[in-house]
C-alpha positions as CSV (number, residue, x, y, z in Angstrom):
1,X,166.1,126.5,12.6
2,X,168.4,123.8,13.0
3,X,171.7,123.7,14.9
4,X,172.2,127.3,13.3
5,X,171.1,130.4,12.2
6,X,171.0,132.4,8.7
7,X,171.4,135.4,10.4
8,X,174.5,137.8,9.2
9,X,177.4,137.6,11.7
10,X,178.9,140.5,13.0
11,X,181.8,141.2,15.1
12,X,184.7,143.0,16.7
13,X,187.7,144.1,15.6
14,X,189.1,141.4,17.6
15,X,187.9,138.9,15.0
16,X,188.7,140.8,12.0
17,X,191.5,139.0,9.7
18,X,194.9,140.3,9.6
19,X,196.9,141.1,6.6
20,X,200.2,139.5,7.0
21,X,202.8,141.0,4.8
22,X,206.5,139.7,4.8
23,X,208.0,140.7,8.0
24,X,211.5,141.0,9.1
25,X,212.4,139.8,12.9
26,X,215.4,141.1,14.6
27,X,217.8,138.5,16.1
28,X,217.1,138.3,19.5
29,X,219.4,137.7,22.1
30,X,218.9,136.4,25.8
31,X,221.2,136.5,28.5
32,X,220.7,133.2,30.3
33,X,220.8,133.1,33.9
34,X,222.9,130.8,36.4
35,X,220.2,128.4,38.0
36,X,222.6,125.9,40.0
37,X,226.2,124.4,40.3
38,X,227.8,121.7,42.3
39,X,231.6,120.7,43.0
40,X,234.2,121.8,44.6
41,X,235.0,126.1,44.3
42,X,238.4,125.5,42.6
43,X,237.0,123.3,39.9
44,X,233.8,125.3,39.5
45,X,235.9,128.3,38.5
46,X,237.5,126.5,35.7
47,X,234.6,125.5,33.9
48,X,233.3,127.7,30.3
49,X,230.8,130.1,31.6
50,X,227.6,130.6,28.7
51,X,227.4,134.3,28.8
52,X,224.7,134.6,26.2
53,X,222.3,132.6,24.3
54,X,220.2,133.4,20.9
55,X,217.4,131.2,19.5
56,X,218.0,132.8,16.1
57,X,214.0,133.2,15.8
58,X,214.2,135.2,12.5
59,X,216.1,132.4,10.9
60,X,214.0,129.3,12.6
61,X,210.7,130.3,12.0
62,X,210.3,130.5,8.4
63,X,212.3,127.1,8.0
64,X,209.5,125.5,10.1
65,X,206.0,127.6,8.8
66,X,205.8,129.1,12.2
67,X,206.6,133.2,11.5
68,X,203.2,134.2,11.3
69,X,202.8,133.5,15.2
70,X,202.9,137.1,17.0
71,X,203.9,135.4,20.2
72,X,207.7,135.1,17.6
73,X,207.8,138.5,17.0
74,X,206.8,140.4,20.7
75,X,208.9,143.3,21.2
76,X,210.2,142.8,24.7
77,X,210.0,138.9,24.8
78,X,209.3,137.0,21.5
79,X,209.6,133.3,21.4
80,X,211.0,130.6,19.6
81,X,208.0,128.2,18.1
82,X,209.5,125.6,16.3
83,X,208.1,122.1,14.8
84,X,208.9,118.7,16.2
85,X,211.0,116.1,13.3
86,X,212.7,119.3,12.3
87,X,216.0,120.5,13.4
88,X,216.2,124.2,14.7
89,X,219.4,126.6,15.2
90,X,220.7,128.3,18.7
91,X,223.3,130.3,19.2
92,X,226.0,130.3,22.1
93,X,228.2,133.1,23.0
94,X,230.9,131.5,25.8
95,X,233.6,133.4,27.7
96,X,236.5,131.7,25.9
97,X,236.8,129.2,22.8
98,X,235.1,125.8,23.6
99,X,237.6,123.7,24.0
100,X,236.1,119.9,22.5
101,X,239.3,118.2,23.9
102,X,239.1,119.9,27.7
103,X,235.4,121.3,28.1
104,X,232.1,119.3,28.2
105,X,228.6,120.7,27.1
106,X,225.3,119.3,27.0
107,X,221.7,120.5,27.0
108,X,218.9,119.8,28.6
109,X,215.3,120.1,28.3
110,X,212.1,119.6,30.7
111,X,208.5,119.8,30.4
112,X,205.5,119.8,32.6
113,X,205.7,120.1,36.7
114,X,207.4,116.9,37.3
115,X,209.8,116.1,34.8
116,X,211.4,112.9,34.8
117,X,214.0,110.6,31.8
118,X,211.1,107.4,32.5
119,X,208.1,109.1,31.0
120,X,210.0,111.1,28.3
121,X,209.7,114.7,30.2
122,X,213.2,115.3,30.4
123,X,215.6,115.0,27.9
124,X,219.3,115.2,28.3
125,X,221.3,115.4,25.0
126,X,225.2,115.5,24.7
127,X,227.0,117.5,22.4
128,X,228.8,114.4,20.9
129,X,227.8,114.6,17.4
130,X,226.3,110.7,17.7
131,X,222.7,110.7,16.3
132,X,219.7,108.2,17.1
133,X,216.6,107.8,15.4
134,X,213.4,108.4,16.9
135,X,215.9,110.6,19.8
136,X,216.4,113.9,20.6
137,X,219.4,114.6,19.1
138,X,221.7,117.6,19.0
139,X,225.7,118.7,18.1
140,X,227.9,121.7,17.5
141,X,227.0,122.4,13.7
142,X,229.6,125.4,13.2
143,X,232.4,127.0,15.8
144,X,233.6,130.5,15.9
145,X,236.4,131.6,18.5
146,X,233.7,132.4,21.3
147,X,230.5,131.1,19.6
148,X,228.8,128.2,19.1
149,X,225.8,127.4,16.4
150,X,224.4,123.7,18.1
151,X,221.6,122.0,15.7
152,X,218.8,120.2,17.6
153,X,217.0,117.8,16.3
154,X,213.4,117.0,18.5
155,X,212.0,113.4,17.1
156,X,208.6,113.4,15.1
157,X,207.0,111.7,18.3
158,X,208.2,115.1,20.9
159,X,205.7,116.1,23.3
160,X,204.2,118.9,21.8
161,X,204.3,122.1,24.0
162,X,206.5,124.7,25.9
163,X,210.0,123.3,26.5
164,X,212.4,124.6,28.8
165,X,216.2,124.9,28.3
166,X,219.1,124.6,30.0
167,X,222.5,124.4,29.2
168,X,225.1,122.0,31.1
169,X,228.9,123.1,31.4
170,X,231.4,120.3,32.8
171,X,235.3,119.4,32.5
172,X,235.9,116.0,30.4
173,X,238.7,115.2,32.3
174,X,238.6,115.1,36.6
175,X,241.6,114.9,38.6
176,X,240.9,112.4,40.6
177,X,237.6,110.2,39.9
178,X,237.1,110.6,43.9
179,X,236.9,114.3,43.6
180,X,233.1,115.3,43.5
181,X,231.8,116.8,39.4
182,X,231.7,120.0,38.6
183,X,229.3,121.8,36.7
184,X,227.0,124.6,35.9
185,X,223.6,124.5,34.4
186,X,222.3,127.7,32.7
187,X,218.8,128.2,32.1
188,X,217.6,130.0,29.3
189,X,214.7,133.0,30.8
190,X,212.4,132.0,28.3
191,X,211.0,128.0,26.9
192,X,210.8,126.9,23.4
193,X,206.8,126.0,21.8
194,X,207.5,122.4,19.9
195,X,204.8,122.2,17.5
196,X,203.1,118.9,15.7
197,X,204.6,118.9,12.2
198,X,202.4,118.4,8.8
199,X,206.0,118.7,6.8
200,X,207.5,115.7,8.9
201,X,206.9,112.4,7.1
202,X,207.4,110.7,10.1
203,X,205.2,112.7,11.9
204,X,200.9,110.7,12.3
205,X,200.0,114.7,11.3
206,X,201.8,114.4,7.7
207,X,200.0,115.9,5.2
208,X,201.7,115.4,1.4
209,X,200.5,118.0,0.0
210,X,201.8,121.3,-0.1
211,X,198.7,123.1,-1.4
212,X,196.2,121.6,1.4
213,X,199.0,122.3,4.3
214,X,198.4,125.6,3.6
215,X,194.6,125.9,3.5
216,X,194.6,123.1,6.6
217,X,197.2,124.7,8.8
218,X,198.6,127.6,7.5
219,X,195.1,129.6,6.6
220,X,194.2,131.9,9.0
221,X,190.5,132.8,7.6
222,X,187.9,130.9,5.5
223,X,183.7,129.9,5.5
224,X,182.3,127.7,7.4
225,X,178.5,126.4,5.9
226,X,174.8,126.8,7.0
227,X,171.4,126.8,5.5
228,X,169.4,123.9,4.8
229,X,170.1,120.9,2.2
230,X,168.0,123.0,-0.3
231,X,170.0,126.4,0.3
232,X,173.3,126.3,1.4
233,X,175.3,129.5,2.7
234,X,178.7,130.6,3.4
235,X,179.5,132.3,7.0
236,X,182.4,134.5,6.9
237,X,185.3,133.0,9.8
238,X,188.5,134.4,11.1
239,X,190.6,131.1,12.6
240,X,193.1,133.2,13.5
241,X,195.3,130.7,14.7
242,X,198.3,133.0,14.6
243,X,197.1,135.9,16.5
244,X,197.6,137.3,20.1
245,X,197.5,134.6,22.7
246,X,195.9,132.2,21.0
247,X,198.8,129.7,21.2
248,X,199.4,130.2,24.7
249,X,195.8,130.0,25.6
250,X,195.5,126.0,23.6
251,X,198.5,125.0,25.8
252,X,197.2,126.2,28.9
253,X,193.7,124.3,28.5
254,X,196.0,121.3,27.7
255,X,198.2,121.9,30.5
256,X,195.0,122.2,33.1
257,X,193.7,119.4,31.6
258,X,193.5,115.8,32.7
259,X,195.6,114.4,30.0
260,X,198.9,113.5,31.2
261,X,201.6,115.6,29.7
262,X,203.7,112.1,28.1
263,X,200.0,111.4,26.3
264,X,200.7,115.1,24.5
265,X,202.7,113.2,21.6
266,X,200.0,111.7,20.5
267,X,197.9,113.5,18.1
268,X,194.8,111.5,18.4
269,X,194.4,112.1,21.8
270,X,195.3,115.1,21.7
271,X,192.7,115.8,19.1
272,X,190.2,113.9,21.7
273,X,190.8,115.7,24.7
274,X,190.5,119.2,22.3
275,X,186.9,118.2,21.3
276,X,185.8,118.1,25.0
277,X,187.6,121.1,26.2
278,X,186.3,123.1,23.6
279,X,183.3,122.7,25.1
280,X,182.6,123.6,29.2
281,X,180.4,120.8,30.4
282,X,182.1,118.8,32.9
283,X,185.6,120.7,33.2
284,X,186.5,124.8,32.9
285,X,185.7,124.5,28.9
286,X,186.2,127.0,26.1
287,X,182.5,127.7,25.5
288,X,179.2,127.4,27.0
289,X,176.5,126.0,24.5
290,X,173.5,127.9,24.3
291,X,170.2,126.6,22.2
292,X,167.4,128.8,24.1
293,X,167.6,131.8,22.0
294,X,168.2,134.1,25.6
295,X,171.4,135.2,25.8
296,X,170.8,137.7,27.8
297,X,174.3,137.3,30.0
298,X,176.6,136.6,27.6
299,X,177.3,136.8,23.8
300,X,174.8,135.5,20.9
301,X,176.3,132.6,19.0
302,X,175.5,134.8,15.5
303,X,177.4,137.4,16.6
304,X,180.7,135.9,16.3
305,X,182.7,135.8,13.2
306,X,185.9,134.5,14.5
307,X,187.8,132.4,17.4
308,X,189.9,134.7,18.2
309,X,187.7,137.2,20.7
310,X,186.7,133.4,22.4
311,X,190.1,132.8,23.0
312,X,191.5,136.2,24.3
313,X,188.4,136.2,26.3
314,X,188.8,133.2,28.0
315,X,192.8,133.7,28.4
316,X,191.7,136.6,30.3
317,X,189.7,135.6,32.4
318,X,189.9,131.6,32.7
319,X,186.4,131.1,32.5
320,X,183.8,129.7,29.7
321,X,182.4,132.0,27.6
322,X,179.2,132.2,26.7
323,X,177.8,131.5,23.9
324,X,178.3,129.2,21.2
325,X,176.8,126.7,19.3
326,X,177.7,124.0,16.7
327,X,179.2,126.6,13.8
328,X,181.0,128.2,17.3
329,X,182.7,125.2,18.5
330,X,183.8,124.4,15.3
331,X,185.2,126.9,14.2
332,X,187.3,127.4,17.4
333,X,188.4,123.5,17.2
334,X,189.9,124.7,14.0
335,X,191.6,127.3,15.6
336,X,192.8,125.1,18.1
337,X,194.2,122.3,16.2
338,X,195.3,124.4,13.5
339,X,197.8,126.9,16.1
340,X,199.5,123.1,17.3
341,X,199.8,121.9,14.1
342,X,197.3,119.6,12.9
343,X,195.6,119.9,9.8
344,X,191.7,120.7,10.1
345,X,188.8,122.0,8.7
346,X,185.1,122.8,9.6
347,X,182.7,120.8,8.1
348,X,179.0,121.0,8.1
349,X,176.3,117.9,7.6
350,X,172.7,118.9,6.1
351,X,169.9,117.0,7.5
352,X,172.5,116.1,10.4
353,X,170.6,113.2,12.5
354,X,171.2,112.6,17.0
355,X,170.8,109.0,17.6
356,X,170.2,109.0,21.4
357,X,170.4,105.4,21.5
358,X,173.2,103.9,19.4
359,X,170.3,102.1,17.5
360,X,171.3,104.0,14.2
361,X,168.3,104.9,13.2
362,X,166.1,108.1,14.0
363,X,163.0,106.6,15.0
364,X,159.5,108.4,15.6
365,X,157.1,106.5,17.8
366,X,153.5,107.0,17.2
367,X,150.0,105.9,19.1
368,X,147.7,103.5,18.1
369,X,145.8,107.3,16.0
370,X,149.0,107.8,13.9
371,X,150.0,110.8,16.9
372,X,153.4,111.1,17.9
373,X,154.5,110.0,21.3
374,X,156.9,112.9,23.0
375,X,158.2,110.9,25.3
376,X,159.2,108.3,23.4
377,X,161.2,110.6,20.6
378,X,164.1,111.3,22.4
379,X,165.9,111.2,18.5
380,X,165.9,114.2,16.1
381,X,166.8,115.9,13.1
382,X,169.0,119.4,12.7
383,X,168.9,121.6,9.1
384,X,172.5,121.3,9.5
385,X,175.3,120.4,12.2
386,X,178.6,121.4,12.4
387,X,181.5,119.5,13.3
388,X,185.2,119.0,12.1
389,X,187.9,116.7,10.4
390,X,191.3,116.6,11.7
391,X,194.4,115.0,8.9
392,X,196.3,112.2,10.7
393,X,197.6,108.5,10.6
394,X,196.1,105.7,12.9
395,X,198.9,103.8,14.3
396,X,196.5,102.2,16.8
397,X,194.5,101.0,14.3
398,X,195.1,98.1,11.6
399,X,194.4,98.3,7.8
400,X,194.4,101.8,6.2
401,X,192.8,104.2,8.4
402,X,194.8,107.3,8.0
403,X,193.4,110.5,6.8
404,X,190.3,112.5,7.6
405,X,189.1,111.6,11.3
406,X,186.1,113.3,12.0
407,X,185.7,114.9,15.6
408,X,182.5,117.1,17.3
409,X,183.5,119.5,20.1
410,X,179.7,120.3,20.2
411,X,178.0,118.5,23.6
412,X,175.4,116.0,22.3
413,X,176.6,112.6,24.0
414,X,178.8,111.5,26.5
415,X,182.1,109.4,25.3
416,X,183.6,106.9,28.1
417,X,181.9,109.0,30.5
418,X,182.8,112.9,28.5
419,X,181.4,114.9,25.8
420,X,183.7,114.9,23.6
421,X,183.7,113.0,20.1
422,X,186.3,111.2,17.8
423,X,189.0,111.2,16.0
424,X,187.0,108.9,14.0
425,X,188.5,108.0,10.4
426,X,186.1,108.7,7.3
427,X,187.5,105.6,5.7
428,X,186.2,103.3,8.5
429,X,182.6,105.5,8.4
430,X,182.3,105.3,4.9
431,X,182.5,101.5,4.6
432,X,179.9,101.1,8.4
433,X,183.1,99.8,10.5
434,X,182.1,101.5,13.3
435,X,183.7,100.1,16.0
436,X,186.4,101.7,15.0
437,X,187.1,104.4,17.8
438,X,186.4,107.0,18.6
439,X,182.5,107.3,18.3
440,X,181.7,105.7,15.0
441,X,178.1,104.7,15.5
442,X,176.9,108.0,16.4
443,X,178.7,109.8,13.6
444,X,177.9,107.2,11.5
445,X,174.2,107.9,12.3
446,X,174.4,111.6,12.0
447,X,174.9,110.9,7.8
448,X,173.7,107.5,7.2
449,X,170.8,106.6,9.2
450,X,167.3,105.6,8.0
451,X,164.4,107.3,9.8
452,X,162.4,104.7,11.2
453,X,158.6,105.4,11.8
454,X,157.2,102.9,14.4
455,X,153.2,103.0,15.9
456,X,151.9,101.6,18.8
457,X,149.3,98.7,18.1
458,X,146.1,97.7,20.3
459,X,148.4,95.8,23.0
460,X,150.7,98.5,23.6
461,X,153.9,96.9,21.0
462,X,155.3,98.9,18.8
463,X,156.0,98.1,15.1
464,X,157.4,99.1,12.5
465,X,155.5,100.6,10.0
466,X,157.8,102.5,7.7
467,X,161.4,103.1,7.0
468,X,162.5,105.8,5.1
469,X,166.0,105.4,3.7
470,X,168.2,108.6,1.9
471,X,166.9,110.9,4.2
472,X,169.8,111.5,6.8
473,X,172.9,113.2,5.4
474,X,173.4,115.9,2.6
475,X,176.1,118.1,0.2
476,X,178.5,117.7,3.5
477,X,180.3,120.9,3.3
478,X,183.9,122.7,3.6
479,X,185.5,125.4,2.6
480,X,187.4,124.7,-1.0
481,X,191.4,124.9,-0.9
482,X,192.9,127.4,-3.5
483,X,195.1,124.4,-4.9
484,X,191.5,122.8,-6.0
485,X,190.7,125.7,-8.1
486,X,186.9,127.4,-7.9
487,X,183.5,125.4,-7.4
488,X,181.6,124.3,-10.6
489,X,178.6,126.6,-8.9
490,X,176.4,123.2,-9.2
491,X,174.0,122.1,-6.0
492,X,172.2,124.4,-3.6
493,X,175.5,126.6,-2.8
494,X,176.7,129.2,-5.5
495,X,179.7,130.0,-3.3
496,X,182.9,129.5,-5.4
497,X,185.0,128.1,-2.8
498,X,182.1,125.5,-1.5
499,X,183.4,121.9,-2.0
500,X,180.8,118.6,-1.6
501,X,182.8,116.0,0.5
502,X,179.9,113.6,1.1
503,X,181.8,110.9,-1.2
504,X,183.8,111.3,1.3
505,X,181.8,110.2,4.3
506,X,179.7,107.8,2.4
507,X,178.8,106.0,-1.0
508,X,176.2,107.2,-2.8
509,X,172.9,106.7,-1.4
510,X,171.1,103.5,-2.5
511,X,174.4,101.9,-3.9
512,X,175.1,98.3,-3.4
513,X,178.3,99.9,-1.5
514,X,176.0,101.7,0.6
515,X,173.9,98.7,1.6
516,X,176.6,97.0,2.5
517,X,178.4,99.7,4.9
518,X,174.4,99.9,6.3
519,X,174.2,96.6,6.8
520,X,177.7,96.3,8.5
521,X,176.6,99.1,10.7
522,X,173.5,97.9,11.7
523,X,175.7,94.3,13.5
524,X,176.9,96.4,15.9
525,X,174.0,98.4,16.8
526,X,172.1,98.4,20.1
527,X,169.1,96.9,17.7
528,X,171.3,94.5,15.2
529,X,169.4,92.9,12.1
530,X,165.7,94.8,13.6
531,X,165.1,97.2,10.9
532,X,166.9,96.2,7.9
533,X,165.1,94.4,5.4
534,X,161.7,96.1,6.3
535,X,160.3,97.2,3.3
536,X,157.3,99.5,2.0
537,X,156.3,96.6,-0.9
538,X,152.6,96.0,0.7
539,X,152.1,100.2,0.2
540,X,151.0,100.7,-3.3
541,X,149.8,104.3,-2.3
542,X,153.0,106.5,-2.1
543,X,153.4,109.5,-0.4
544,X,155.6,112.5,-0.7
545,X,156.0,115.8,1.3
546,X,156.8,118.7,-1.1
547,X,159.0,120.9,1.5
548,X,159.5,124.5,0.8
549,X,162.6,126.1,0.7
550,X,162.3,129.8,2.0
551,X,159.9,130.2,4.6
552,X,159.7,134.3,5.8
553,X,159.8,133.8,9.3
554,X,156.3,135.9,10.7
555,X,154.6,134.9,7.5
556,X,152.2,132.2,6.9
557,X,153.2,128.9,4.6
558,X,152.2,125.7,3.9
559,X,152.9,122.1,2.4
560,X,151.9,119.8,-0.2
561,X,151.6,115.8,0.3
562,X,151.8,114.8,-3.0
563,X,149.9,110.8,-3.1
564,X,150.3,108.8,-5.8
565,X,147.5,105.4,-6.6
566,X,149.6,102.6,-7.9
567,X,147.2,100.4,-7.8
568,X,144.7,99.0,-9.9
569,X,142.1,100.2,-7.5
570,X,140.7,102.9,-6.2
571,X,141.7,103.6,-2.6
572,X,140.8,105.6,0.5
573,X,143.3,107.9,2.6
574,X,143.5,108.5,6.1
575,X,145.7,111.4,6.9
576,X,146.4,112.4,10.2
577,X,148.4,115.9,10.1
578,X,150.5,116.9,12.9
579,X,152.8,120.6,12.5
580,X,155.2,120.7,15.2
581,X,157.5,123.1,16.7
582,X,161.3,122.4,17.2
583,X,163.4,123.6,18.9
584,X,167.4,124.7,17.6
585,X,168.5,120.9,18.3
586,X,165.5,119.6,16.1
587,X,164.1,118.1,19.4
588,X,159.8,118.3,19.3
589,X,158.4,121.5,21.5
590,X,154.8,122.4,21.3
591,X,152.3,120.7,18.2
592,X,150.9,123.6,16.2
593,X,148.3,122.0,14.1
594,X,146.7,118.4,14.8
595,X,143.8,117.9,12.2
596,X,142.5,114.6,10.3
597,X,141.2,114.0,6.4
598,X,139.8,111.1,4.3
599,X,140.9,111.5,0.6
600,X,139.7,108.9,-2.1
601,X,142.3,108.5,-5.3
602,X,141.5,106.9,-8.2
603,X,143.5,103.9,-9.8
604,X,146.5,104.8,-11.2
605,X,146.1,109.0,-10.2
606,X,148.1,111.7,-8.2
607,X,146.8,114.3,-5.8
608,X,148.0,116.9,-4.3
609,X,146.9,118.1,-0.9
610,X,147.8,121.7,0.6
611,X,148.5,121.9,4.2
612,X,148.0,125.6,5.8
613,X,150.2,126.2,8.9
């Protein structure tokens, strides 16, 4: 097997889709309650007292996409989860009319331990009516004897996460400038969730197109593909993005994190600090990876069908949970980045390649008797690997860059010290500019590398003695929007809603196009301008290794090397056969069958040689 497994997954209820019918939330209704005050007594007692404040959820959410959270609809204490670049509604009930002549109201709002105005963490707004672009912005939209109806208006760049309130009560007009200010501040019980916003233009998550928003962000269920490149499978998986605490528990693993809580406008790091806490190595992760096949203390990755029964797990009980592997983290980066906002999907790479080395190629060393050398093939090959693309714009990056980044929450290599992977746009891979960050060469390598077959000669150098292109990289896979229709049913997937995105990633294999974006790659590779160029012209006996599809696991098989004579000659074969055992990461474990032939060809014929396991 490769990364994955074809086994069926089962599950809990826990993971189990929801059916989401139109619902109807009450207005809810808070009273607020009186944190501080300063001035002198007499004035104090003048000033408008805020007896009650109402976020109007049932009329917010559904203007900003957000009514399917349950956190929005809890019976004792639902919450207001709004979008940033959009303007949202709160209602004020005061004690007398507001008075815009005599009295004086502003709000204010905070985030994280240590809010401060210099770093963008708190936010004071006046009611004045004035607006600025790019600013929080907020004013009286309608007055009613004792109530108010205030508009505010977070900017596209907000800092996305749970924002407290507060409401600030003064007189206009002092007595005496000596005299010390009045005021009040009431503070709302309860903070308001600011969400990234696909529907903002203005927001880098933007997505213009209303038919992918909702697959992307809105769709709580889809598939998420495994198999080989010859057979390709659908896996049943509940995102469940909307469900239980699975908002909560994203913003607290941000929260505990170490990025700073002013770097939590910017989606791309966001996204980047996501595909390392998804996974536990090196901080109090999401999931524990687990490759061995024992999971005798914790869950086995097959068994899930869903995210959500990962995340109430760990928002229980604030520790990793165990296991997961590469379908696993996926699929719960999706969840993740879907619940903030950002527009993602799981997608899954046949033939998926680890370059170890940066080199960007998969290379196989071999002894001076055509045996492989262990210790010396650190690179390998998975049946498939799963990983994910987030929708965004690269302001940090020049040229056109926006779009599909690709990012891997699954451990494989550290990143500036971390394992995490991208944002990394599919642009930039597809044409080999991989110093674009985050991570290009090694996702570049996981679809587009050549395998690269070196042998050890009688002074102990190593040469190259065969590179096999188009083998890296196949029918990269998603789940198929609605808005796109049904699958044609072509390729090694029947599935109706399986869509080929490989033309994404890369141009077609053996194009001028492609040689180019190879050859761009291979500059800035730790082995620039090595392998490139090597060709196979000087073989005129060409080989071929018939794979089979469906091998019955217990059962014996075997292979056929299919040789070909193009030359004019007869000619004499030396095959050396070595059947290994891999493990889950496509990393060499034990050799199974090490045996040696001599086969003479005539001119011009084929042969066909079986191989028993």
């Amino acid at each position: 097997m490769g990364c994955g497994s074809s086994t069926t997954a089962t599950g809990g209820s826990s993971n189990t889709p929801v059916n989401r019918p139109g619902r109807t939330k009450p207005p809810i209704t808070f009273v607020v309650n009186q944190e501080k005050q300063g001035g002198p007594e007499s004035e104090i007692s003048s000033l408008i007292q805020v007896k009650t404040v109402s976020f109007l959820i049932a009329e917010n959410c559904p203007a900003h996409h957000t009514d399917e959270y349950d956190i929005t609809e809890h019976k004792s204490q639902p919450k207001l989860v709004v979008r940033r670049g959009q303007a949202f509604k709160i209602q004020v009930e005061l004690d007398r009319p507001y008075d815009q002549a005599k009295d004086k109201l502003s709000l204010e709002f905070d985030i994280g331990s240590h809010p401060t105005q210099t770093n963008g963490t708190f936010i004071k707004v006046d009611l004045d009516g004035k607006e600025e672009k790019n600013q929080w912005n907020a004013k009286i939209h309608n007055s009613k004897e004792t109530t108010l109806i205030i508009s505010v208006l977070p900017p596209p760049t907000c800092i996305i996460g749970r924002w407290g309130i507060h409401i600030r009560v003064s007189n206009k007009n002092s007595k005496d400038e000596k005299t010390p200010y009045a005021y009040k501040i009431y503070t709302h019980e309860h903070r308001i969730y600011i969400l990234f916003n696909p529907w903002c233009k203005e927001d880098t998550v933007y997505l213009d197109d209303e038919g992918l928003k909702t697959e992307y962000v809105l769709n709580d269920s889809g598939k998420i593909y495994f198999g080989s490149k010859y057979r390709i499978r659908p896996r049943a998986w509940n995102f469940g993005q909307f469900d239980g605490d699975v908002l909560d528990c994203v913003l607290d693993i941000l929260e505990d994190s170490t990025l700073d809580v002013a770097a939590r406008n910017d989606s791309i790091l966001v996204v980047r600090k996501l595909s390392a806490l998804v996974n536990n190595i090196g901080d109090n992760g999401i999931l524990v990876g687990n490759w061995s096949g024992n999971y005798k203390n914790g869950t086995s990755p097959v068994v899930w069908c869903g995210s959500v029964a990962i995340f109430e797990e760990y928002y229980k009980t604030k520790k990793p949970v165990k296991y997961g592997q590469c379908w696993v983290f996926s699929g719960v980066m999706t969840t993740a980045c879907r619940t903030l906002g950002i527009p993602t999907r799981s997608v899954t790479n046949f033939a998926s390649a680890h370059d170890t080395d940066a080199s960007i190629t998969i290379d196989k060393h071999y002894d001076i008797n055509h045996k492989p050398i262990k210790k010396h093939n650190k690179d390998s090959v998975w049946n498939f690997h799963v990983w994910n693309d987030v929708w965004m714009s690269r302001p940090d990056l020049d040229g056109d860059n926006g779009g599909w980044q690709a990012t891997d929450a699954t451990p494989q290599e550290t990143s500036d010290g971390v394992f995490c992977c991208g944002p990394c746009p599919l642009k930039a891979l597809k044409s080999g500019d991989v110093n674009v960050p985050y991570d290009g060469h090694f996702i570049f390598a996981e679809m587009n590398a050549d395998r690269v077959d070196w042998q050890e000669d009688e002074e102990g150098k190593f040469n190259v003695v065969k590179v096999t292109p188009s083998s890296i990289g196949f029918f990269i896979s998603t789940h198929l929007p609605k808005c796109k229709g049904v699958s044609t049913g072509r390729g090694p997937c029947s599935d109706k809603r399986w869509e080929d995105i490989t033309s994404e990633y890369k141009h077609s294999e053996g194009s001028n196009d492609e040689k180019v974006a190879l050859n761009k790659a291979n500059k800035h590779s730790t082995r620039p301008g090595e392998i490139y160029g090597h060709t196979d012209s000087n073989q005129d006996v060409k080989f071929e290794l018939k794979e089979k599809d469906d091998i019955v696991y217990g059962q014996p098989y075997g292979v056929d090397i299919i040789m070909e004579n193009q030359s004019g000659n007869s000619r004499e074969v030396a095959i050396s056969i070595t059947l290994e055992s891999l493990t889950s990461a496509g990393i060499t474990d034990n050799i199974v069958r090490d045996t040696d032939d001599h086969i003479v060809i005539p001119a011009g014929e084929s042969m066909t040689h079986y191989i028993p396991n």
